[in-house]
Structure formats: C-alpha cells, structure tokens
RODO-2510 file (C-alpha; in nm, 4 decimals, decimal comma):
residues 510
     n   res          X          Y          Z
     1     x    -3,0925    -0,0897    -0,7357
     2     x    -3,0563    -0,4478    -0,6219
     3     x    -3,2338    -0,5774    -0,3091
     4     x    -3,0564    -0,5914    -0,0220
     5     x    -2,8888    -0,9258     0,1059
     6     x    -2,7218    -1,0659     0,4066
     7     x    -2,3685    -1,0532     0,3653
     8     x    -2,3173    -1,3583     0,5736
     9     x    -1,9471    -1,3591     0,4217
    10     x    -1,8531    -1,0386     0,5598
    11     x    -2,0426    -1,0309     0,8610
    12     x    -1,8024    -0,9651     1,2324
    13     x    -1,7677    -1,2806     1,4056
    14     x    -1,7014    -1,3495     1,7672
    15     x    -1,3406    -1,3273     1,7848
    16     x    -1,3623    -0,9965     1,6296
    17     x    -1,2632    -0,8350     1,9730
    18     x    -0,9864    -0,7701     2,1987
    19     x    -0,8152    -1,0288     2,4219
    20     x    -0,8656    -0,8127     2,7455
    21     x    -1,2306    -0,9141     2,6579
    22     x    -1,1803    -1,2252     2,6439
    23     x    -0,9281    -1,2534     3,0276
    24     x    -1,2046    -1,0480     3,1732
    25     x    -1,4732    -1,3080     3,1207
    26     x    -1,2605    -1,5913     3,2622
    27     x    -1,2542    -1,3293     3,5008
    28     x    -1,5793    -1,2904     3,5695
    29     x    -1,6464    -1,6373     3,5353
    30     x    -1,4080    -1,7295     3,7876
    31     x    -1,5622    -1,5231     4,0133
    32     x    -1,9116    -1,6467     3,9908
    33     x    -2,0561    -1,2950     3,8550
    34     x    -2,0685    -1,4258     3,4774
    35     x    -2,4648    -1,3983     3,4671
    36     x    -2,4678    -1,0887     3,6780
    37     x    -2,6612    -0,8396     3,5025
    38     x    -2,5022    -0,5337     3,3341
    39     x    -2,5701    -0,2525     3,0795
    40     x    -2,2837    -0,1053     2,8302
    41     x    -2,3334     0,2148     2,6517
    42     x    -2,1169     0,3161     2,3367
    43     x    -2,1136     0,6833     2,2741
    44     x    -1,8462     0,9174     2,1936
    45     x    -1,6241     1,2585     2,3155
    46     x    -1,5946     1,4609     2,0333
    47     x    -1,7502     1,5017     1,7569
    48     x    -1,5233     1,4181     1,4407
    49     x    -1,3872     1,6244     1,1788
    50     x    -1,3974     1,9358     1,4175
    51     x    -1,7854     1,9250     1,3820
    52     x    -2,1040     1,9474     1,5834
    53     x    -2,2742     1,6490     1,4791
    54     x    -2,2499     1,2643     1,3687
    55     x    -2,4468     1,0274     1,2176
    56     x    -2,5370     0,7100     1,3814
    57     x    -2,4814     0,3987     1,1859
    58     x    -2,4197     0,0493     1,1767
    59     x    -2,6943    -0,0824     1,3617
    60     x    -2,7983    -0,3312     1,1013
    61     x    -2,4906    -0,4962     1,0977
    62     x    -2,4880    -0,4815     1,5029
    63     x    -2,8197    -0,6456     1,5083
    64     x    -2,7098    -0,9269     1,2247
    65     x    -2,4186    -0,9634     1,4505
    66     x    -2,6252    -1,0700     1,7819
    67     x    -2,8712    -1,2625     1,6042
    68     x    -2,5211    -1,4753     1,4787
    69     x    -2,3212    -1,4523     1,7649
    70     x    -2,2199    -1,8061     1,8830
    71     x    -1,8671    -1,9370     1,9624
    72     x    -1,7820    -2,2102     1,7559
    73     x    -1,5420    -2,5109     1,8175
    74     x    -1,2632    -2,3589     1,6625
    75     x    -1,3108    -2,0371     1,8437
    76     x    -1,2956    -2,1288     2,1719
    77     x    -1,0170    -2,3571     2,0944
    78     x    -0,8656    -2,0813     1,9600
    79     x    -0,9166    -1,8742     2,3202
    80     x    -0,8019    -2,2380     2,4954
    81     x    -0,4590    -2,1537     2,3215
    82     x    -0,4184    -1,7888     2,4185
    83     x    -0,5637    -1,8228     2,7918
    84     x    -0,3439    -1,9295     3,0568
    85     x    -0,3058    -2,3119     3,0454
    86     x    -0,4299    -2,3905     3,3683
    87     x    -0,7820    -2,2717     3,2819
    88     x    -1,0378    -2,4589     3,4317
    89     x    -1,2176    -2,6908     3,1267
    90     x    -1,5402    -2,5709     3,2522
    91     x    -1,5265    -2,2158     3,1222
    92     x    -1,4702    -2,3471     2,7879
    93     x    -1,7702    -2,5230     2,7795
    94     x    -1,9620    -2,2162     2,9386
    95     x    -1,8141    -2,0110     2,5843
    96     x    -1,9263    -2,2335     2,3792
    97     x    -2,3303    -2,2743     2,5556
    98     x    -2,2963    -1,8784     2,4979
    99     x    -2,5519    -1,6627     2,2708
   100     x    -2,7264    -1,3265     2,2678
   101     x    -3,0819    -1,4694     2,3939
   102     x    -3,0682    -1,2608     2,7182
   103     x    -2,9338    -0,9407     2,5514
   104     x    -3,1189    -0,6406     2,4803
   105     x    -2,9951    -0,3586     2,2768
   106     x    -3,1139    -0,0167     2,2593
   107     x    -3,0190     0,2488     2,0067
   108     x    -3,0349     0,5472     1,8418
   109     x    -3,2272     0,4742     1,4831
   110     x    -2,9901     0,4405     1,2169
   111     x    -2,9160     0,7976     1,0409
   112     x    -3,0131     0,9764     1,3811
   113     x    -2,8102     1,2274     1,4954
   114     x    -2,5443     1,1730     1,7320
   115     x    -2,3905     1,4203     1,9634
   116     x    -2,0789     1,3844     2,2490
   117     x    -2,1767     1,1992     2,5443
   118     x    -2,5291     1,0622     2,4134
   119     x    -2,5363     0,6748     2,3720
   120     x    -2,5810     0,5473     2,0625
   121     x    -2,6017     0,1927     2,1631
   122     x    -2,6973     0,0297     2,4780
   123     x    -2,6780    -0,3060     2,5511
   124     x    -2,7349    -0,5256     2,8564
   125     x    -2,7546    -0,8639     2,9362
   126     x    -2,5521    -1,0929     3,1088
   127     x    -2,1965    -0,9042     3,2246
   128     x    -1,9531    -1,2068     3,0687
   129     x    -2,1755    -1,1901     2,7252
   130     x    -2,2022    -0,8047     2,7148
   131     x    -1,8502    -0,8021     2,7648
   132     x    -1,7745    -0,9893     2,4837
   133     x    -1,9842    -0,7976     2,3266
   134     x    -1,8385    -0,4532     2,3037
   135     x    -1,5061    -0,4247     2,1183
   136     x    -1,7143    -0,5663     1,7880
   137     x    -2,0354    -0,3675     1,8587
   138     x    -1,7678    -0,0479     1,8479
   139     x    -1,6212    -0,1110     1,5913
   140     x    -1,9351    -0,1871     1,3698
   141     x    -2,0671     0,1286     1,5032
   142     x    -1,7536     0,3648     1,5046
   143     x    -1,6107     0,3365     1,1414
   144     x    -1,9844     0,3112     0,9821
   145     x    -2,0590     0,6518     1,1859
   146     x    -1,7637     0,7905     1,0676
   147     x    -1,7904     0,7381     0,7311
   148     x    -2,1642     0,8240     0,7402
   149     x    -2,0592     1,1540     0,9616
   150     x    -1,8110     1,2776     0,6211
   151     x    -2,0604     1,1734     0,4011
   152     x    -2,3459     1,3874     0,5895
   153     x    -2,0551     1,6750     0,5671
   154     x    -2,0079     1,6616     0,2543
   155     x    -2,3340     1,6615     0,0796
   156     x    -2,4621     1,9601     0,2889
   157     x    -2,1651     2,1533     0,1306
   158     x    -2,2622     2,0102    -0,2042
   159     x    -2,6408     2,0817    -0,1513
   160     x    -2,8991     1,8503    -0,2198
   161     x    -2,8995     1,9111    -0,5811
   162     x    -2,5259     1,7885    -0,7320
   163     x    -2,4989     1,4286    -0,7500
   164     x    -2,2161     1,2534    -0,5432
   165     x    -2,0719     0,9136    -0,5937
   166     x    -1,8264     0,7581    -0,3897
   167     x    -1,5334     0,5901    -0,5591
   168     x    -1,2431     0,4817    -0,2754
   169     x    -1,3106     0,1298    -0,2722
   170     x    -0,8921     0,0619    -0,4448
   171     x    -0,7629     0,3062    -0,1537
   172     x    -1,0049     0,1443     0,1657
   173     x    -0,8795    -0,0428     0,4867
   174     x    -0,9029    -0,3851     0,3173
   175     x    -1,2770    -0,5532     0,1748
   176     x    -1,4583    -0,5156     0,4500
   177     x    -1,3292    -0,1587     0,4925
   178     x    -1,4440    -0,1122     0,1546
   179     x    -1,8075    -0,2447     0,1713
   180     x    -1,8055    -0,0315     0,4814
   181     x    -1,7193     0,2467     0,3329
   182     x    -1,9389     0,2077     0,0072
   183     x    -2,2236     0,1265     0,2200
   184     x    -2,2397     0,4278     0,4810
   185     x    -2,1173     0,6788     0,1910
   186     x    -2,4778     0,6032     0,0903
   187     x    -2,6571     0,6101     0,3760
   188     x    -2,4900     0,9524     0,4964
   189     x    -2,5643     1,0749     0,1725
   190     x    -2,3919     0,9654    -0,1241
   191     x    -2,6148     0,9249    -0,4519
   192     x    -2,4327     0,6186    -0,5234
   193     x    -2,0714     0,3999    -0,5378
   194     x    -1,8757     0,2101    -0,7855
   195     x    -1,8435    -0,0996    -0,5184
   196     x    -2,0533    -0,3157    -0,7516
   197     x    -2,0655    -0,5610    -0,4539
   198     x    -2,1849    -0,2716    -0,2381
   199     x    -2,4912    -0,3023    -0,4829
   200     x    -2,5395    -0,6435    -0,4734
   201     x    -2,5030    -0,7302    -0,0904
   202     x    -2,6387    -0,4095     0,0422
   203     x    -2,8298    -0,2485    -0,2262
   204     x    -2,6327     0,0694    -0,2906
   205     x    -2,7050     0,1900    -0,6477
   206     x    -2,3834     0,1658    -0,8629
   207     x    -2,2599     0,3977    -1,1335
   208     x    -1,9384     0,4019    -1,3083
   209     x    -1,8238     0,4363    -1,6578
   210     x    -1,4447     0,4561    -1,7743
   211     x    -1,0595     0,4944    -1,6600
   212     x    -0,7606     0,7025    -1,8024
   213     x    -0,6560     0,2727    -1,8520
   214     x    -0,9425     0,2512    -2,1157
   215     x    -0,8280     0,5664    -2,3322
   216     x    -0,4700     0,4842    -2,3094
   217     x    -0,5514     0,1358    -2,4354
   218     x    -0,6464     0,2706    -2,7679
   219     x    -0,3882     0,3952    -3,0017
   220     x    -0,6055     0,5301    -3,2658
   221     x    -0,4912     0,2773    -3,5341
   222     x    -0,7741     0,0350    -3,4335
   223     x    -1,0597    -0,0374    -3,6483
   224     x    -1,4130    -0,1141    -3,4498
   225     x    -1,5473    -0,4932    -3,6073
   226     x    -1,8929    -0,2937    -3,6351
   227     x    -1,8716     0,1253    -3,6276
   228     x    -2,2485     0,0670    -3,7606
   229     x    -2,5246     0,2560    -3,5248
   230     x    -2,8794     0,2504    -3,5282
   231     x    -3,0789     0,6252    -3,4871
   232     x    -3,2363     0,6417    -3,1012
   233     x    -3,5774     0,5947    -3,2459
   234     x    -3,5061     0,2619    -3,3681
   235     x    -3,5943     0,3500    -3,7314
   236     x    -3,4076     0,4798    -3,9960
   237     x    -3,0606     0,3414    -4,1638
   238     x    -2,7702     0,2780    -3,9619
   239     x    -2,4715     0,5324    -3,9537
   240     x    -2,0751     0,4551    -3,9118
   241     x    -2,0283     0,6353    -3,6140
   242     x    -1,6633     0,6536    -3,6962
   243     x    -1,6884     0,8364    -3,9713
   244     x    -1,9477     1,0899    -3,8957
   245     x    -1,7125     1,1641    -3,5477
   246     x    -1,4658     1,2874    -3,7935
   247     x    -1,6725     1,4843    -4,0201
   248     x    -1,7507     1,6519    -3,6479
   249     x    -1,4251     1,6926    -3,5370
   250     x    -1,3434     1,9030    -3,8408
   251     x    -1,6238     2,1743    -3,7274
   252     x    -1,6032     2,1163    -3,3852
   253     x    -1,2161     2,2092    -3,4290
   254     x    -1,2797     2,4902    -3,6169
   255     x    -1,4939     2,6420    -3,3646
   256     x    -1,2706     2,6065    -3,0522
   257     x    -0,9676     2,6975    -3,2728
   258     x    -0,7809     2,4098    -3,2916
   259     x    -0,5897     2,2144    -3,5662
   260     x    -0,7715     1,8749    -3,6557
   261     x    -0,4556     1,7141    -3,5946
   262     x    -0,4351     1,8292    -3,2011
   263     x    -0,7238     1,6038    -3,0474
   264     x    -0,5194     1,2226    -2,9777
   265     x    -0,6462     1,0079    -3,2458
   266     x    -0,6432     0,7316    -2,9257
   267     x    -0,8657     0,9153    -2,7357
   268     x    -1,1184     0,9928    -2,9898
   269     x    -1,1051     0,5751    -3,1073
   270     x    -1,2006     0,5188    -2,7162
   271     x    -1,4740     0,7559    -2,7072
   272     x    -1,5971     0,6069    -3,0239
   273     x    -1,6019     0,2455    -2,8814
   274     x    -1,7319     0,3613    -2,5700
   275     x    -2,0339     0,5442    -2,8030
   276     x    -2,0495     0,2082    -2,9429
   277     x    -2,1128    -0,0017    -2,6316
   278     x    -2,2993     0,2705    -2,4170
   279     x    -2,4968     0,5194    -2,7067
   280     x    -2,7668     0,5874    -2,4262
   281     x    -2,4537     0,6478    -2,1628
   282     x    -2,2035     0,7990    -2,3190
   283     x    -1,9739     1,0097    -2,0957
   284     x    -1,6048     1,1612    -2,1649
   285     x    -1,3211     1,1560    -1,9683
   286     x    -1,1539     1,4574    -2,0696
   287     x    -0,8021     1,4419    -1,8868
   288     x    -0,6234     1,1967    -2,0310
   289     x    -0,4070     1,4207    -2,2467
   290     x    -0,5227     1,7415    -2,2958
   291     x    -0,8376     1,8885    -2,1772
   292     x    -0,8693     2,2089    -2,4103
   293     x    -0,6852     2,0984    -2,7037
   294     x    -0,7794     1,7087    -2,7141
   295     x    -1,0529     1,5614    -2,4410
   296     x    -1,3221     1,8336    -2,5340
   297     x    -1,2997     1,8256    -2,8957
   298     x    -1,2977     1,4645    -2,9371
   299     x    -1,5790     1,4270    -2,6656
   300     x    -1,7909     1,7129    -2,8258
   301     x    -1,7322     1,5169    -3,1516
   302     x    -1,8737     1,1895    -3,0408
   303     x    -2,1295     1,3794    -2,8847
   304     x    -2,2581     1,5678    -3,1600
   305     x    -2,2410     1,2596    -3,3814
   306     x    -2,4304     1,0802    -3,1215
   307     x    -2,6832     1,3856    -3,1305
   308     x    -2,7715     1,3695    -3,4873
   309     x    -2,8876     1,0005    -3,4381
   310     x    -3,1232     1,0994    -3,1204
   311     x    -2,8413     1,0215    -2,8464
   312     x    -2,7813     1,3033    -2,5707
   313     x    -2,4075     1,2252    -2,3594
   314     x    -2,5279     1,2003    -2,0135
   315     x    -2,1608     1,3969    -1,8987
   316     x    -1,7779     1,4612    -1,9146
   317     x    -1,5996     1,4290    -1,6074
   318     x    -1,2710     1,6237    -1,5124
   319     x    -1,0001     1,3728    -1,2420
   320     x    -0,7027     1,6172    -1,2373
   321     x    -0,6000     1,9887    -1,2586
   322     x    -0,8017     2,3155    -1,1488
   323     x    -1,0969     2,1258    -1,1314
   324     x    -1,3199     2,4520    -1,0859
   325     x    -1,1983     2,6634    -1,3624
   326     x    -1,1729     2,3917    -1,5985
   327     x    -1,5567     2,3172    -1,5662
   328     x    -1,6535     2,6780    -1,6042
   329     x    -1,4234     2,7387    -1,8660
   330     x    -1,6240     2,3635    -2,0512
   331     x    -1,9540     2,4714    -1,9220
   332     x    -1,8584     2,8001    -2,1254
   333     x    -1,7681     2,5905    -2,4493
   334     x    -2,0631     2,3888    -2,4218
   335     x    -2,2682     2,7110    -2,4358
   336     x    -2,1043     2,8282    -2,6989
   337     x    -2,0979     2,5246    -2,9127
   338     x    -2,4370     2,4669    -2,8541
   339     x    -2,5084     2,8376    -2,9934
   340     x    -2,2883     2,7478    -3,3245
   341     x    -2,4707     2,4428    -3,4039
   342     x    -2,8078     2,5080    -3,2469
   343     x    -2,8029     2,1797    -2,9853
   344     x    -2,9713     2,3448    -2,6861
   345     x    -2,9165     2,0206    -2,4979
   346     x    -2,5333     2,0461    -2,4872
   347     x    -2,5735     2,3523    -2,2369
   348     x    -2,6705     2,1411    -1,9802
   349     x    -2,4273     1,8368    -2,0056
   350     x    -2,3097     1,7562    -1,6657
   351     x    -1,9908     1,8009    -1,5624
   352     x    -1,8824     1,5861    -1,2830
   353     x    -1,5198     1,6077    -1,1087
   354     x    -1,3338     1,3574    -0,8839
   355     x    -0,9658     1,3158    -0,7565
   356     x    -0,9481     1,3215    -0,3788
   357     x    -1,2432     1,5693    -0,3173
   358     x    -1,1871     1,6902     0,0614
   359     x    -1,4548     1,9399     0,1762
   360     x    -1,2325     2,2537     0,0936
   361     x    -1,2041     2,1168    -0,2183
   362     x    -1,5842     2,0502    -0,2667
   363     x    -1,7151     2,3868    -0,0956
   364     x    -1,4502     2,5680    -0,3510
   365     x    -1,6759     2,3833    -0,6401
   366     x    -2,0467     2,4119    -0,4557
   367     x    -0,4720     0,4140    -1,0599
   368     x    -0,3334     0,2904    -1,4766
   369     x    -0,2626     0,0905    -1,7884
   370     x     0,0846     0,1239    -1,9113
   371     x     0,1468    -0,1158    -2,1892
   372     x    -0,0958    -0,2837    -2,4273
   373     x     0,0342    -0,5330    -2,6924
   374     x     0,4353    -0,4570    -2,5752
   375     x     0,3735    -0,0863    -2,6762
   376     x     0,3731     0,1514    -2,3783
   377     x     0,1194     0,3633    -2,2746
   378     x     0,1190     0,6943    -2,0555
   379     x    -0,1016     0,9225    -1,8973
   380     x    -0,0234     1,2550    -1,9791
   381     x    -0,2480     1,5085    -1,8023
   382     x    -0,2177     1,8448    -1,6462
   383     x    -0,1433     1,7825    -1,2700
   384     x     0,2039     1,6474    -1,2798
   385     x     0,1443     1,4059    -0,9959
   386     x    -0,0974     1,2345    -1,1812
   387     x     0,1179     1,1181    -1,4679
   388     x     0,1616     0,7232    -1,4913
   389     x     0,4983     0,6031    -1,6149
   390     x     0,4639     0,4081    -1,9154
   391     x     0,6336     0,0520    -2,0102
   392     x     0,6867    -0,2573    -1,8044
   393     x     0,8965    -0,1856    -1,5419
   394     x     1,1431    -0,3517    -1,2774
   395     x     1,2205    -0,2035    -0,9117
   396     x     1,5250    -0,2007    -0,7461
   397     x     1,5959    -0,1267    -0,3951
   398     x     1,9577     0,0493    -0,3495
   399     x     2,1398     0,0236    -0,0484
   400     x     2,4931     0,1588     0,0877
   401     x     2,7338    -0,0118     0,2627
   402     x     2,6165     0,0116     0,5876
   403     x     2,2634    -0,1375     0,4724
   404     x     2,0995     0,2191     0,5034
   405     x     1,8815     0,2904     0,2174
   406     x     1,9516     0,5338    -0,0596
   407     x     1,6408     0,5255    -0,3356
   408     x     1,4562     0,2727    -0,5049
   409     x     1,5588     0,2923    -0,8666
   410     x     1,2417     0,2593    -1,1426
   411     x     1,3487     0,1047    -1,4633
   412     x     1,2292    -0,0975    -1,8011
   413     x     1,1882    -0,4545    -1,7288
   414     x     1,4098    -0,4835    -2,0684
   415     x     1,7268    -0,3214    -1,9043
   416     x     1,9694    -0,5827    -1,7253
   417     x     1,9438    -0,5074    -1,3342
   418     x     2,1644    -0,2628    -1,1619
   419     x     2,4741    -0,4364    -1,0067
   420     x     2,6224    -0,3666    -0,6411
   421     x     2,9461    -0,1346    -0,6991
   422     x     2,8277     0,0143    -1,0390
   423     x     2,8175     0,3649    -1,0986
   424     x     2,4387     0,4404    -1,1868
   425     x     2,3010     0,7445    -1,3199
   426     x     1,9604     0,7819    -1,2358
   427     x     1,6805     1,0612    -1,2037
   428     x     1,5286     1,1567    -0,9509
   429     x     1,1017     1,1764    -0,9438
   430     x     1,0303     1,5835    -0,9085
   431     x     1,3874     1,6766    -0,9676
   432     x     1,5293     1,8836    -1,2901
   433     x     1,8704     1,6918    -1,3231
   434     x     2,0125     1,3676    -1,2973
   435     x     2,2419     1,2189    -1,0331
   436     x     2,4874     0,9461    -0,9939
   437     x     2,4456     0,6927    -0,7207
   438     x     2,6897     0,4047    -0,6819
   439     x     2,4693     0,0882    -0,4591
   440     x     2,6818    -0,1048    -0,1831
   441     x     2,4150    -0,3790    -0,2320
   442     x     2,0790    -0,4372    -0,4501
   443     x     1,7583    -0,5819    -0,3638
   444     x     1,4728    -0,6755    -0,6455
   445     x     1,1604    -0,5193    -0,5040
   446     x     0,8912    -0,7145    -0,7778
   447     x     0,8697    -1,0826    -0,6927
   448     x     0,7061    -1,3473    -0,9196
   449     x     0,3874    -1,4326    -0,6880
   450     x     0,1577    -1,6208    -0,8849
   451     x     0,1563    -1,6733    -1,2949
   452     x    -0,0795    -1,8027    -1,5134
   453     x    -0,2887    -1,8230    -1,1760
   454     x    -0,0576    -2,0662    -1,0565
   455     x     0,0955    -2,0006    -0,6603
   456     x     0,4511    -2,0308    -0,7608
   457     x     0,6137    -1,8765    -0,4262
   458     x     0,5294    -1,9849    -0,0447
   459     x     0,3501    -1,7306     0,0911
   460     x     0,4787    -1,6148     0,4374
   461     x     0,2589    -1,6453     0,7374
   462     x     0,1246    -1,3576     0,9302
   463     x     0,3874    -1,3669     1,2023
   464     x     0,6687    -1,3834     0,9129
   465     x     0,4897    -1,0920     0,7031
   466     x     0,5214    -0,8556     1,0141
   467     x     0,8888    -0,9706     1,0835
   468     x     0,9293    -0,7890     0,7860
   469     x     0,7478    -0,5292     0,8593
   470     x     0,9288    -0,4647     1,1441
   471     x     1,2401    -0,5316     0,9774
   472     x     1,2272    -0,3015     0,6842
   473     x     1,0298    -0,0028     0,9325
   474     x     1,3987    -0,0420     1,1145
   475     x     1,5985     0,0401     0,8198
   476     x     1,4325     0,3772     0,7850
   477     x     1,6286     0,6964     0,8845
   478     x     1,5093     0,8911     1,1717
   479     x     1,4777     1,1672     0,8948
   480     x     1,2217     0,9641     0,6908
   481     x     1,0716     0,7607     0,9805
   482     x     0,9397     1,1025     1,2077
   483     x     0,5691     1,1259     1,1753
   484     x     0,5832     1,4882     1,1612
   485     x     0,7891     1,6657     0,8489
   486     x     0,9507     1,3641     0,7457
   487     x     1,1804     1,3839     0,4723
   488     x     1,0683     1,2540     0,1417
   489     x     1,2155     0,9071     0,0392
   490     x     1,3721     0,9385    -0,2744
   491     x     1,2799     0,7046    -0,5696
   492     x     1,4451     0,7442    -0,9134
   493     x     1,4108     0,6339    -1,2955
   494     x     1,7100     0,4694    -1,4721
   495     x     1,7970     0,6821    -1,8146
   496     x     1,6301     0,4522    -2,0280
   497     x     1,2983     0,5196    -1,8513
   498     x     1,3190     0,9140    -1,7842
   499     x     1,4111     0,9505    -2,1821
   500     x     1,0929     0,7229    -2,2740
   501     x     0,8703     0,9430    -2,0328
   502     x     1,0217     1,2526    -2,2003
   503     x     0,9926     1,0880    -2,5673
   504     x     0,5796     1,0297    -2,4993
   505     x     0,5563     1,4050    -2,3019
   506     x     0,6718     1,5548    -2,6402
   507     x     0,4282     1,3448    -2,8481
   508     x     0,6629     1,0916    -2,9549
   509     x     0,6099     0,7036    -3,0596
   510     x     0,7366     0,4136    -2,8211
***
C-alpha cells in the first residue's frame, strides 16, 4: 500500500460553494457584523439507506481544506463579476485578506458513528468566514459519509471474513467523485479498489486483474513470443505452458464431460498469456462465453498446468448470471476435480463475484472491446444484458417530421448512413422481430472529437453544452421524459448488424 499524499490537485477550493454564500457575506459585511462571532453545525435528519446509523467521514479533506482556504485574485474577481456592480471595492479587498486563522472546528473522529440530529462538524469563527465555509465543508462531509455509510452496510452483510473490492470508478460522479468514492469505500470497509490513483494519493490498496476486453482480444490463433515457464521453486527446466494447458484440457474435459472442442480456443490463449505475465496471480474470468462448458475448463486447465510447476491460481471470478448458484455449482467442480487429480488446494480457490452488487444481492451470497485488428469481437455471456455488440459501429439519430424522436438506429461503420425518406428496416434491442421505420430527418450521433490526439473540433463552452442539454431534454416525449414509469426509448440495429450479432451467438466467424 502506498503512503498517503496530499492531493493538492483535487483538493475543494473556495469557490466550491453556493452563491447565496457568497450575497450573504456582502451581507454581513455591509452590515458591520462580518467578524461577529458564530458557530455552524453540520449534522443530518435521517439516516440513509433506511438505516440506523452512518459513518462520519471526510474530515481529512475538511481539515486540508481550512488549512488552504484563501481567496485568490481570480476568485474574488470572479465574485466581482457575479455581485451586484455597485459593490463597494472595499469588500473585495476584505475577501481576499480572508483565511481560516480564527476558525475552530470540532468533530466527530473520522469512522465514528453518526446518528440524526448529532453534529458531526462544528465550526465557528468569524460569521462572514464560517459562512463561506459551509456549503464546501457539506459537501466534503456528506458524499464521503455516504459512501462510507454503504460501505459500513455492506461489509456487515458480507461479514468480516469475504474480501470486498470496490470497482465503480468508470460509473462515478466525475474524478473527484471517483477518488471519493474509492477512498471512503475503504475507509467504511472495503478491502481494497481498482482506482490505482486512489492508491497513490490516498493510500488505498489496489487490486485488479482482467476484463471480458482482454479475453475477447485473443482469438486463439495467436502464438505467445515465449510460452517457456520456469517451476515456482526457481529450479528445474522450463515448461511450454501452452502445451502442457492442452494436455490438461483433454483430462480436465473428460472429467466435467465436455468435448475438447467446447472450451473457446480465445479464451484459453488469454488465460495462457495472463499465466504468462502473472504465474504467482493468476485468476480466471469465467463469463466471457460460457461458464460450464468453456470459462471453467480452460481456467481449471491453466490452473492445473500452473500447479504442476508449484503455482496455486489465487481465484476465478463470476460478472454476470446467477451469481450464487454458479459459485456453488464451481465450488462443487473444484471439489470434485480436486478429488480426480488429488490437488487439495483447488478446493479452496476463491471465488469472487461482481456486477452491480446491491445489498440484496450481497446478503443473497453471504464496459468492452469489440474489434481487434478489423475483426470483431463480442461478449457472449449468460445475462443477456450484458452482451457487447461486436464491430465498429456508427449511430444514427431518427427523427419524424415533426422533429419528435423515433429510435436511434445502431449500425456497422462500413454501411453507407441511413437517408431522410428511406424505408429502413431495423431491429429493435429486446425485441423478437424486425420493424420498418421510414426517418423524416437524420442526425449522426458519433462526432470526430480528437484523432491521432489532435483537437480537431471546437469544443463548446459550458453555457453552449447545457443549451444542448436543454435542447435535446425538450425533444423528449412526456412518455419517456416522466421520472416515474417512463417508457423505454427505443434504440435499434440496422440488418447488417443484428445478422453479425446472430452469426457470432451461433459460433460463427466475422
């Protein structure tokens, strides 16, 4: 685990607050109470998630925040440009004499527990500077006590045993949200995160080993530059790992009762390279394809092989399907192949699940490559929803005549764009049979942004981007815009794509 650092970089600054904060110090400052003394407290109503508890968190970064806090030039020119223009010069240069040397802060310890009513922070000091004080100090202290709250949650349903990692950094509110996220996952709990910068600024141990991206990537037609590995021990000759994975998927087959052809030949040459790189580390992904008649077999292949030179596979891990009964129907298999070929260790492989693990989900147990080298690639897996689509593709927004939208149409990059007044025949995601669908107008949805790291479009400002925004939130039907039971937007594959996705379903080549 890496020391911890200050994340000067990501650290709230000043302006990190609410204008009202900012009108109710000129305010006070106009009324000759800007030094008056005063005490906030933060606390909250209810307790979140329907529970009895919270964590309180974020203290650190409240403290870092004080210790920084000083309006620079730009800020308060900033404020000079959203106050009202007759503001009085002086107040300006009272901002920018302002810092935290007559605040003090008192607070529950970080990790405490926090109940309704009970403050977790209180801070007092001079009433303008407290002020400005408390929309950052909440929000450094309400998302980081929320996060560490659901982590707390969760690992008492898991028990302190099972390991937990967190994993949402491509899914959180922006990089900050992220490192937030990362951070308190740990501290409410959490074993560890794959936010590799969560290790290095804050010292969250990081673990991680391989996407659905990485199998797909391998075709099985690729030959390793060095398949050569040396026994654990050090001595001894070195083995092709390659080869001995086969001679292991024969047995292994025979003892589940599959074919040798069933396992994907891909999948196997990606658990061999990842052998390769990580011998000490090597963990399966089992979902990719299938989990019974491909991802075990070639896993327990590699494994074995990896066994005979002194290697144990630290795990398998299971992203999609029952998660439940497919680990106790593997934990069964590793039993039993561990019985056949007299490996006691395999029993006790771990078997670790993710996919969007709520706390029903987690009590019940107690994102993708599609192309590599102009071939496409797909994920084919058991939970329908979690199937990629393979091949470079083009979107297409589809539009009638009164500029009300009908679907957004998925297709090859390779197939010529739809055209306004052509009769399209297109099918629908989740639906059994095709439909026809004839556009009023088109829109390209994929816009050339930046290529060969080159800016090669102006990027709109803020204020343009939420025009937009606004814009396209306008052009929703009161059907799919209704935040309660809204009506699923409809998006659609062109013909060429659905028969590609239904070629590579049935086994097929590109």
């Amino acid at each position: 685990m890496a020391a911890e650092q200050d994340p000067e970089g990501l650290a709230a600054r000043p302006l990190l607050t609410d204008l009202y904060q900012a009108t109710m110090a000129l305010g006070y400052w106009r009324a000759g109470r800007a030094r008056d003394p005063a005490e906030f407290e933060l606390f909250f109503r209810r307790c979140p998630f329907g529970g009895a508890f919270a964590l309180a968190a974020g203290l650190r970064d409240c403290v870092r925040f004080l210790r920084a806090f000083r309006l620079r030039d730009a800020d308060v020119q900033f404020l000079a440009s959203v106050l009202p223009p007759d503001t009085d010069p002086a107040f300006f240069e009272h901002l920018r004499a302002l810092d935290c040397s007559g605040v003090t802060v008192r607070a529950l310890s970080e990790g405490s527990l926090a109940f309704p009513g009970v403050p977790v922070l209180q801070v007092s000091g001079p009433l303008l500077v407290a002020q400005l004080l408390e929309t950052p100090l909440l929000c450094l202290v309400s998302y980081a006590s929320l996060v560490a709250t659901n982590a707390a949650r969760l690992r008492l349903i898991a028990g302190p045993e099972k390991r937990l990692l967190e994993m949402g950094l491509r899914r959180a509110q922006g990089p900050n949200g992220g490192l937030t996220a990362s951070t308190y996952s740990y501290l409410g709990g959490f074993d560890s995160s794959s936010n590799v910068l969560a290790g290095q600024l804050c010292g969250v141990p990081v673990a991680g080993t391989l996407a659905h991206s990485f199998v797909t990537s391998f075709s099985g037609t690729e030959v390793p530059p060095d398949s050569m590995l040396a026994p654990a021990a050090g001595q001894g000759p070195r083995v092709d790992l390659a080869t001995c994975v086969e001679g292991w998927l024969e047995r292994v087959c025979a003892h589940l009762g599959l074919g040798v052809q069933e396992p994907h030949p891909g999948e196997r040459a990606a658990f061999v390279a990842y052998a390769l790189a990580f011998p000490r580390a090597f963990q399966g992904l089992l979902d990719t394809y299938s989990v019974r008649r491909s991802g075990l077999p070639n896993f327990l292949a590699v494994a074995l092989a990896l066994g005979e030179l002194g290697y144990r596979a630290v795990g398998v891990r299971l992203d999609s399907g029952d998660l439940l009964r497919q680990a106790q129907e593997i934990r069964g298999l590793f039993k039993s192949t561990a019985a056949r070929f007299q490996v006691p260790w395999l029993e006790s492989v771990p078997i670790a699940v993710s996919n969007n693990i709520d706390e029903e989900e987690l009590a019940r147990l107690a994102q993708e490559l599609v192309s590599v080298g102009g071939q496409p690639r797909m994920k084919l897996t058991e939970d329908p929803e979690k199937q990629t689509l393979p091949g470079s593709k083009a979107a297409f927004r589809l539009l009638g005549s009164d500029g009300s939208l009908l679907l957004d149409l998925l297709q090859l990059a390779e197939e010529p764009p739809p055209q306004a007044g052509q009769e399209l025949r297109v099918w629908p995601r989740g639906a059994q049979e095709s439909r026809t669908v004839r556009p009023a107008h088109v829109e390209p949805l994929l816009q050339l942004w930046v290529q060969d790291g080159q800016l090669c479009e102006h990027l709109p400002s803020l204020a343009e981007s939420r025009a937009f925004a606004q814009l396209s939130l306008s052009r929703l039907s009161p059907a799919h815009r209704r935040l309660e039971h809204p009506e699923p937007y409809q998006v659609a594959l062109s013909e060429k794509l659905q028969a590609l996705v239904d070629r590579l379903s049935a086994g097929g080549s590109p």
